[in-house]
C-alpha positions in Angstrom: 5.3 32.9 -8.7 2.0 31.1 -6.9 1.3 29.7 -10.5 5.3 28.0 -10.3 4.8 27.0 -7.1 1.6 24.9 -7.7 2.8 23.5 -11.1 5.8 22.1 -8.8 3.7 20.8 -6.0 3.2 17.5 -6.8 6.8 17.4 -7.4 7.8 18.1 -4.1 5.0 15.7 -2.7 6.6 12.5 -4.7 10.3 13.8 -4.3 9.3 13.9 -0.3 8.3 10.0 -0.6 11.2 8.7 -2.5 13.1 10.6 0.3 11.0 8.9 3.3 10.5 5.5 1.4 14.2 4.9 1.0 15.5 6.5 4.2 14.4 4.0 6.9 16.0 0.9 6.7 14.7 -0.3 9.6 11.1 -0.2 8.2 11.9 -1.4 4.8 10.0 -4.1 3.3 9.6 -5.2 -0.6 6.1 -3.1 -1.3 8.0 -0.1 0.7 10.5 -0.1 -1.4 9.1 -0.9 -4.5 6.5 2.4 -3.8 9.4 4.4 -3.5 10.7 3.1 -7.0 7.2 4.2 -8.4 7.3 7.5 -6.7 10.9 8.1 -8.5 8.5 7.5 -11.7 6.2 10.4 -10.6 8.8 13.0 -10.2 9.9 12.1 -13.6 6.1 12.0 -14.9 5.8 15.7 -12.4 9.0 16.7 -14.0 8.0 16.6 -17.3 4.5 17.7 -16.5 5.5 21.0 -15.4 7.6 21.8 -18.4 4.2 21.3 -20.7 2.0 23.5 -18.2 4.9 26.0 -17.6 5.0 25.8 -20.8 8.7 25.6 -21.4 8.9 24.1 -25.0 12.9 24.1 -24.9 13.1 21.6 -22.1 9.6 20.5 -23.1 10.4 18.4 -26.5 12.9 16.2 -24.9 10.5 15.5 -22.1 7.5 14.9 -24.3 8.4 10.9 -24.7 9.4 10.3 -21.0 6.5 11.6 -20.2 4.1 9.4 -21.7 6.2 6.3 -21.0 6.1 7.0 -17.2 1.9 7.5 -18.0 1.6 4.7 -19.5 4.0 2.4 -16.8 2.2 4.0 -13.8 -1.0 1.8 -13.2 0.5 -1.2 -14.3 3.5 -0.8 -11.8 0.9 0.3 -8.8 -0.5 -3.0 -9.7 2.5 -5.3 -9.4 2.6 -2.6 -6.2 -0.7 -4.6 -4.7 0.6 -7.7 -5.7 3.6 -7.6 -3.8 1.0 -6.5 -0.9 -0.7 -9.4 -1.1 0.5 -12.4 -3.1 4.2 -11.6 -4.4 7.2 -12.1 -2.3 8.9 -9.9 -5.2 9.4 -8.1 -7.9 11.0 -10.1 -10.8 11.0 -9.7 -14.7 10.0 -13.3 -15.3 6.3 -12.8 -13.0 6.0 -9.4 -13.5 6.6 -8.8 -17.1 3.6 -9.4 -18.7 2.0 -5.8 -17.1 5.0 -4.1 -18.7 4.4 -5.3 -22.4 1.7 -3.1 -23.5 3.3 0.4 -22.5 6.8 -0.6 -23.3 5.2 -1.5 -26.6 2.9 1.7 -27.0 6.1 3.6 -26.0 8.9 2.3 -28.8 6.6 3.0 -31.3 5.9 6.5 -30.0 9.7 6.7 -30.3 10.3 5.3 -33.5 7.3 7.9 -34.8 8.7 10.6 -33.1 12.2 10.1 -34.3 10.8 10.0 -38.1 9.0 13.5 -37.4 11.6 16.5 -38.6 12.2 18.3 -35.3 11.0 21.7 -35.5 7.7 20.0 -36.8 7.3 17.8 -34.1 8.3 20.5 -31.4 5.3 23.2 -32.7 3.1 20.3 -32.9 3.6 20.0 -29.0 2.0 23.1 -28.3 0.1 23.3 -31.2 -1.7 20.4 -32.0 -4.0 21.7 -34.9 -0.5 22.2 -36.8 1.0 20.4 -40.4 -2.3 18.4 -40.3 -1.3 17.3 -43.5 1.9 15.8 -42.6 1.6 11.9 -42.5 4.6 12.1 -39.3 2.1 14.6 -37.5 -1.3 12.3 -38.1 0.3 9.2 -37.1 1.9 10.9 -33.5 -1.9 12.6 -32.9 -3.3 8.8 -33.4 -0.4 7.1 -31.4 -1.0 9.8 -28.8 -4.7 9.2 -28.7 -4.0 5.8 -28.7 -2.0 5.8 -25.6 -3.4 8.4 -23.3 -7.1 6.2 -24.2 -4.8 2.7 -22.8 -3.5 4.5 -19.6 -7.4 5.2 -18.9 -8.1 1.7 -19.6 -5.3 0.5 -17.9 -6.9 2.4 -14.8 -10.0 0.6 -14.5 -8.9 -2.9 -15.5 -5.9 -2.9 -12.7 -8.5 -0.9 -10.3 -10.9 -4.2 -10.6 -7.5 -6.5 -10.3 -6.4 -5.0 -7.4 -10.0 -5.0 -5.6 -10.1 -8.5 -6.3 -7.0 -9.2 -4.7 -7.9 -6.9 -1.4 -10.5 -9.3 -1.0 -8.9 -12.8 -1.8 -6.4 -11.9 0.8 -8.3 -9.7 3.3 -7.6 -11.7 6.6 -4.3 -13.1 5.7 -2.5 -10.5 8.0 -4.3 -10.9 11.3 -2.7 -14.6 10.7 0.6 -12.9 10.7 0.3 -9.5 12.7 -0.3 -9.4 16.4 -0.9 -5.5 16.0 -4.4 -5.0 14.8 -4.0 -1.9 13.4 -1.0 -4.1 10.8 -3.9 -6.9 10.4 -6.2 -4.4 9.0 -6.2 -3.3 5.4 -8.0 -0.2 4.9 -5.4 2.0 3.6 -4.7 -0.1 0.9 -8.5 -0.2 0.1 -7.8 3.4 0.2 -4.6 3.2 -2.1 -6.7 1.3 -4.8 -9.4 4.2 -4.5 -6.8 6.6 -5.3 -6.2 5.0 -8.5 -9.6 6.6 -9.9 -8.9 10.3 -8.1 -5.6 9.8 -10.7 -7.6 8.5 -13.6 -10.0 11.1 -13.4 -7.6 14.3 -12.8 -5.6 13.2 -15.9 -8.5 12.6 -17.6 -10.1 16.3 -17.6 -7.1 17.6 -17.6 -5.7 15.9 -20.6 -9.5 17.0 -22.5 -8.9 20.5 -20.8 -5.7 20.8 -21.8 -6.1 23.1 -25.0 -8.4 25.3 -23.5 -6.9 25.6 -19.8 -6.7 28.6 -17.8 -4.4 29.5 -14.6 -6.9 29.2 -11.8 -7.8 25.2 -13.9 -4.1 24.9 -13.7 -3.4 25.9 -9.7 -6.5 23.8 -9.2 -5.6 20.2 -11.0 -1.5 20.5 -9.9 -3.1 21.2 -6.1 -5.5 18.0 -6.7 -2.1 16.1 -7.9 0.0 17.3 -4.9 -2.9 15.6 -2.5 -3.8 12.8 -4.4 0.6 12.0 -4.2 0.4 12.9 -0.8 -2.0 10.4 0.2 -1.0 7.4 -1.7 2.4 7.7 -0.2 1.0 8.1 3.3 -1.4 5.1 3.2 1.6 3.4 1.5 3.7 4.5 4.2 1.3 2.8 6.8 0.6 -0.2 4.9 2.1 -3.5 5.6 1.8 -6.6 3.7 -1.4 -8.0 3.5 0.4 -11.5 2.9 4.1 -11.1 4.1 4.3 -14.6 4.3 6.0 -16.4 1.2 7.8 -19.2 2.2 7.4 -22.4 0.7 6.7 -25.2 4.0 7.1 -28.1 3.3 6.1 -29.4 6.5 2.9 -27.9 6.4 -0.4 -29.3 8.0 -2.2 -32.1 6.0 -5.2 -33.9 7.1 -3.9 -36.5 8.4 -1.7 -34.1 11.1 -4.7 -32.0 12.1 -7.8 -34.4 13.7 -10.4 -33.8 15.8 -7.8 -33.3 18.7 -4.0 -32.1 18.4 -1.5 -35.1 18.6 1.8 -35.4 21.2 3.9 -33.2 18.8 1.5 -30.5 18.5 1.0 -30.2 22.5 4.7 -29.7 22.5 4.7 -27.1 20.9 1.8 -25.1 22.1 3.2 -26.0 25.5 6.3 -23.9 24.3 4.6 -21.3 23.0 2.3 -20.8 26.4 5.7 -20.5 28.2 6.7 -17.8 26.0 3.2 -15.9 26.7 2.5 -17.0 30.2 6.4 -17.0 31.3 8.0 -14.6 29.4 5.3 -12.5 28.2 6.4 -11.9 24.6 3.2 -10.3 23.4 4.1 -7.4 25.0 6.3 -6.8 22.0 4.1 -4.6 20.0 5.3 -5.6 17.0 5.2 -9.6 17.7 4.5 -11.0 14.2 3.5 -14.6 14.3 7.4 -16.2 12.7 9.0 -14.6 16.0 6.8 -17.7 17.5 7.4 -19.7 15.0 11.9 -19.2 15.1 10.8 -19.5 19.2 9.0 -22.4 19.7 10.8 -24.3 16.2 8.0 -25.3 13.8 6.4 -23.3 10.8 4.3 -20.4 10.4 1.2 -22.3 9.1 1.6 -25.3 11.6 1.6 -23.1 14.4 -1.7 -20.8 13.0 -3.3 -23.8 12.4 -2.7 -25.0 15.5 -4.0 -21.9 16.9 -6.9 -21.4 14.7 -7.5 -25.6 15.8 -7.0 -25.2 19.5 -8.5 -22.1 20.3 -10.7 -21.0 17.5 -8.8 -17.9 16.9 -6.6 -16.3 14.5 -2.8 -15.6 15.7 -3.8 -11.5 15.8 -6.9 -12.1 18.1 -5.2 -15.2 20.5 -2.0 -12.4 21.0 -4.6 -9.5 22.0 -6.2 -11.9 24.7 -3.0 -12.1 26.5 -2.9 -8.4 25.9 -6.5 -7.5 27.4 -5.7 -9.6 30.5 -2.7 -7.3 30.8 -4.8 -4.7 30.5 -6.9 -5.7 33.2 -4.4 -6.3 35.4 -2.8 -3.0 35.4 -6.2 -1.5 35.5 -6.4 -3.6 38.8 -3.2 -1.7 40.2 -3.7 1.3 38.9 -7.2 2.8 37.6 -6.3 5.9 37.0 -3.7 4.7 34.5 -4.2 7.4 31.4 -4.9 5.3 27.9 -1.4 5.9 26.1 0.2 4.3 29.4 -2.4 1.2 29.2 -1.6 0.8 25.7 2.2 0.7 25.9 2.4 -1.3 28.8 0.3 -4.1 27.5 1.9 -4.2 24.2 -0.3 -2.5 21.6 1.0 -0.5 19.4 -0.8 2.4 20.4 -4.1 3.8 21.6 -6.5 3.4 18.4 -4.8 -0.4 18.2 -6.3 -0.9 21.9 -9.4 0.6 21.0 -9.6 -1.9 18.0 -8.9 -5.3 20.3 -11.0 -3.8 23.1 -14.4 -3.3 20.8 -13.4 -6.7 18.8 -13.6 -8.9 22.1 -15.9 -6.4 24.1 -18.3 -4.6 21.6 -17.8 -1.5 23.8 -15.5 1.6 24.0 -12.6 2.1 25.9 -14.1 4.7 28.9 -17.4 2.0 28.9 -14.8 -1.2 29.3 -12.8 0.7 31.9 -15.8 1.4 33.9 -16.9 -2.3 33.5 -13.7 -3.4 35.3 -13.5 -1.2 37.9 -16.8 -1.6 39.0 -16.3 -5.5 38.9 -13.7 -4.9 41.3 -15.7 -2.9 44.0 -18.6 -5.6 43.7 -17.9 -8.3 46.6 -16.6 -11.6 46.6 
């Protein structure tokens, strides 16, 4: 029963992130929702998994080719995943096709060999691969199967270096967009990417261990599975765009709008945008992304962060979190006993650790230290 169990954990794991990714609308967003499509391609690759550890040969056979088509779709999908992170607005067949041609390739020919292999041949062979060695169907599906299971481990490592390459082209691209710090960071998908080799690496002993497995092995790898699903749905869960913003400006800034000081247009506008943080005090909306200014105050998103960026040497994340720590301050001044999670919301962070962040960013010290700092300014005389 314990042996069922395990074998099923990592089913349960992606089935619980299909459920979650797809259930709040409200927090939907193209690399959400596209995760959620890749975690319906787990269950089938857990599905079909379990019936080969169970073993259950039966239901087995008709799983066998399923199976290796959602192996061999996996790393190429989490890649178009990253892409839609960071330079993708979305998923279409004419940009994203080219990942898809090698394992829907490697998997019609798998099909075509298989379907030229007499059944009950091919569905001992499963279980059995030292079986009808002599039978050319048999020799070809061992080679085709090497073949492919060797890709998918190649196809691990050449989309690991893709994706680490594209963490770091577009590494500050979100505290252009996010007010929230904790949204402007990027660490859980850094943490995603790593996950990729955790994968690699379980299927890889267990696809040499395979033959020779034992139960405890089995409980073991299907437990690693369960965690290693677990976590890339969570920090995919917690992961916004890196570069939500696709839209084709063509207004943007040229040289000849951005000189050594902003022009009468450009005061305009910032002069809007000061009345909606000095008036209206939109930044204590914690999740104030920088086109809520932009629909505001009428101009583009990269007008109005290079505007920022020109007028007050700061990105749109660290400009909103000045306003924010002067907030702070000021309800420190009014009430210094104010606990952390109260500070936090009322100055429109998204929480506590996304307070800590801005506080050390602008400060270099810890919350408790900066606290002290300010309440001992006040006490000094004027």
């Amino acid at each position: 029963m314990f042996l069922t169990f395990a074998l099923l954990s990592p089913l349960y794991v992606t089935i619980f992130w299909v459920i979650l990714l797809n259930g709040q609308k409200d927090t939907h967003s193209t690399p959400r929702s596209f995760l959620a499509k890749l975690m319906f391609l787990f269950v089938l690759l857990n599905i079909s998994r379990f019936c080969q550890l169970q073993p259950l040969p039966q239901l087995y056979v008709y799983f066998d080719i399923p199976y290796l088509f959602a192996g061999t779709f996996g790393f190429p999908l989490y890649h178009i995943y990253f892409r839609l992170l960071t330079v993708d607005e979305k998923f279409t067949w004419k940009a994203h096709y080219r990942y898809l041609i090698l394992p829907l390739v490697l998997g019609i020919v798998y099909f075509v060999a298989v379907f030229c292999t007499p059944f009950a041949e091919y569905k001992v062979w499963l279980f059995d691969r030292n079986a009808f060695q002599n039978v050319p169907q048999i020799r070809l599906l061992k080679l085709l199967r090497l073949i492919i299971l060797s890709s998918v481990e190649l196809q691990a490592i050449f989309y690991l270096v893709k994706n680490t390459l594209l963490l770091k082209k577009y590494s500050d691209r979100a505290e252009q967009f996010y007010s929230n710090m904790s949204d402007g960071k990027y660490n859980n998908a850094k943490i995603l990417n790593l996950l990729v080799i955790i994968t690699c690496l379980i299927h890889v002993i267990t696809a040499i261990d395979l033959m020779h497995i034992t139960t405890n092995k089995l409980i073991f790898y299907s437990i690693l599975y369960a965690i290693d699903y677990y976590l890339m749905g969570y920090m995919g869960y917690r992961q916004k765009s890196i570069n939500p913003t696709f839209e084709i400006e063509l207004d943007s800034p040229t040289d000849e709008n951005f000189g050594a000081e902003i022009n009468a247009d450009q005061k305009k506008i910032l002069k809007k945008m000061l009345v909606e943080f000095e008036i209206n005090k939109i930044y204590l909306n914690s999740e104030l992304t920088i086109m809520d200014i932009k629909r505001l105050v009428g101009t583009n998103r990269t007008y109005l962060s290079s505007m920022i960026n020109q007028e007050y040497n700061q990105n749109f994340c660290a400009f909103v979190n000045g306003y924010r720590m002067n907030e702070l301050e000021r309800i420190l001044h009014e009430s210094d006993d104010a606990s952390n999670e109260v500070l936090a919301e009322s100055a429109g962070f998204g929480s506590v650790v996304s307070m800590k962040r801005a506080i050390s960013s602008k400060t270099g010290l810890s919350i408790p230290e900066w606290k002290n700092q300010i309440i001992v300014s006040q006490l000094k005389p004027v």
